[in-house]
N, C-alpha and C positions, 0 to 999 in steps of 0.2 A: 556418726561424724567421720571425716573424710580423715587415713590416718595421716594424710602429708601438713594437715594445719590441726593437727592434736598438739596441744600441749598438755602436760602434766601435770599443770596449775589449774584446777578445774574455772570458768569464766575469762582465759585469759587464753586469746590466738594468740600463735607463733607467728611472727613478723621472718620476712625473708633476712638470710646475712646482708651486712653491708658490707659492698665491693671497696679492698683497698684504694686508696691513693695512690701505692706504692708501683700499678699494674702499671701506671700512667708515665713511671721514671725511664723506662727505654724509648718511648716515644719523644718525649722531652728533649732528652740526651741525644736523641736522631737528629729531633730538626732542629735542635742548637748548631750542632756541627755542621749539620749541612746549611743551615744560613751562613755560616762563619764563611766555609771554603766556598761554596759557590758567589760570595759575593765578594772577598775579598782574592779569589782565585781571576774571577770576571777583572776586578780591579784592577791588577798586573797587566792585564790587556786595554782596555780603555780608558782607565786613568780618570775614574770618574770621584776618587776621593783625592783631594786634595794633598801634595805631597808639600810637609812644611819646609817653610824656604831656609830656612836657617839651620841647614844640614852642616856639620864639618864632615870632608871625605876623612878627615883623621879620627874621627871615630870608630873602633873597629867595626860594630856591626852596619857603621854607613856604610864602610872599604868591603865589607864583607856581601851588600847587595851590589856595589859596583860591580865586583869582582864576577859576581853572579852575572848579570847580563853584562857585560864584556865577556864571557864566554861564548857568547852567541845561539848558544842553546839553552841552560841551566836553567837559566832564570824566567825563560819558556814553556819549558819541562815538569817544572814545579807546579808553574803556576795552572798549565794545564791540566795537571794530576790532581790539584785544587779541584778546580770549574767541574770536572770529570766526577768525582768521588763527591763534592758538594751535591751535585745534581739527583746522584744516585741515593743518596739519602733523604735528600727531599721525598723522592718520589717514590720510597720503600722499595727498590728494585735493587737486587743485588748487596744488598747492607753488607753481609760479611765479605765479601769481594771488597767493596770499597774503604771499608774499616781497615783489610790489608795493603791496601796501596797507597792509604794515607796515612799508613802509622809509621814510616822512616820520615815524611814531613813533617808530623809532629814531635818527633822525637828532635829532630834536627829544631822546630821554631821553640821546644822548650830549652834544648841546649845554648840554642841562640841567646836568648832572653835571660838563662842563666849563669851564662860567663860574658855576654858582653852589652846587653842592655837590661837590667834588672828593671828599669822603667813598666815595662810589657810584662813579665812574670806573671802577672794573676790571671790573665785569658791566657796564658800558657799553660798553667797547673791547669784551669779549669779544663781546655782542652784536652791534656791526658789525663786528666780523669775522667771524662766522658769518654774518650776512647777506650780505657782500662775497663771500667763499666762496660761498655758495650760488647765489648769483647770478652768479657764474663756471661753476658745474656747470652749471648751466641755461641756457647763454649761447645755448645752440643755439636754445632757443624764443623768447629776448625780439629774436633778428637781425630776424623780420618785424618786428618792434613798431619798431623801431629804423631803420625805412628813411628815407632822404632824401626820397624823393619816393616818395607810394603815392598808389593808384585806386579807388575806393571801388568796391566789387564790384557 
């Protein structure tokens, strides 16, 4: 008998392991994010989702998107850094790059969401926790980034 399908219960093969579920959470956590930014990154730019009409500017975080594009850049910037890092995770290329230049946007759309529109807060948590997540998967490449004292090659 072949030792790799010996069992020790004489009449009874060994069955292969079954693959966690669990392998499948970074991939997940990927293209959430990256659907989120790249489509509501695109959005900023084409205005293909519908903005509702009954905004007050006296809302802070309406004043707070004014404020953004009356800059003439910001609200460009962002949203490019979106489309950009959205894209990148789509398409598995560069993940930990883009997980770092989109974690001051998230940070800023859960702060947003948590002092001036608590309406949005729950794809806000979900998003830093997919980011927090993913950036635990990846812990392995950001340890050089992370060193105390480095030597410039």
């Amino acid at each position: 008998m072949d030792a790799t399908l010996s069992s020790s219960t004489p009449g009874v093969e060994a069955t292969p392991k079954k693959k966690s579920f669990a392998r499948y959470l970074p991939t997940a956590a990927r293209v959430f994010m990256g659907l989120v930014f790249f489509v509501f990154g695109l959005n900023g730019f084409l205005e293909f989702i519908p903005t509702p009409k009954d905004l007050n500017p006296a809302d802070p975080a309406v004043a707070f998107g004014i404020a953004m594009k009356a800059t003439g850049f910001l609200f460009w910037l962002v949203k490019g850094t979106e489309t950009v890092a959205g894209a990148l995770l789509l398409a598995n290329r560069f993940v930990p790059l883009a997980l770092a230049i989109i974690a001051p946007v998230i940070v800023n759309i859960f702060l947003t969401h948590a002092l001036l529109a608590p309406a949005g807060l729950g794809l806000a948590v979900i998003l830093l926790a997919a980011e927090l997540f993913l950036a635990w998967s990846y812990r392995a490449v950001y340890r050089p980034m992370l060193a105390m004292r480095a030597t410039p090659s």
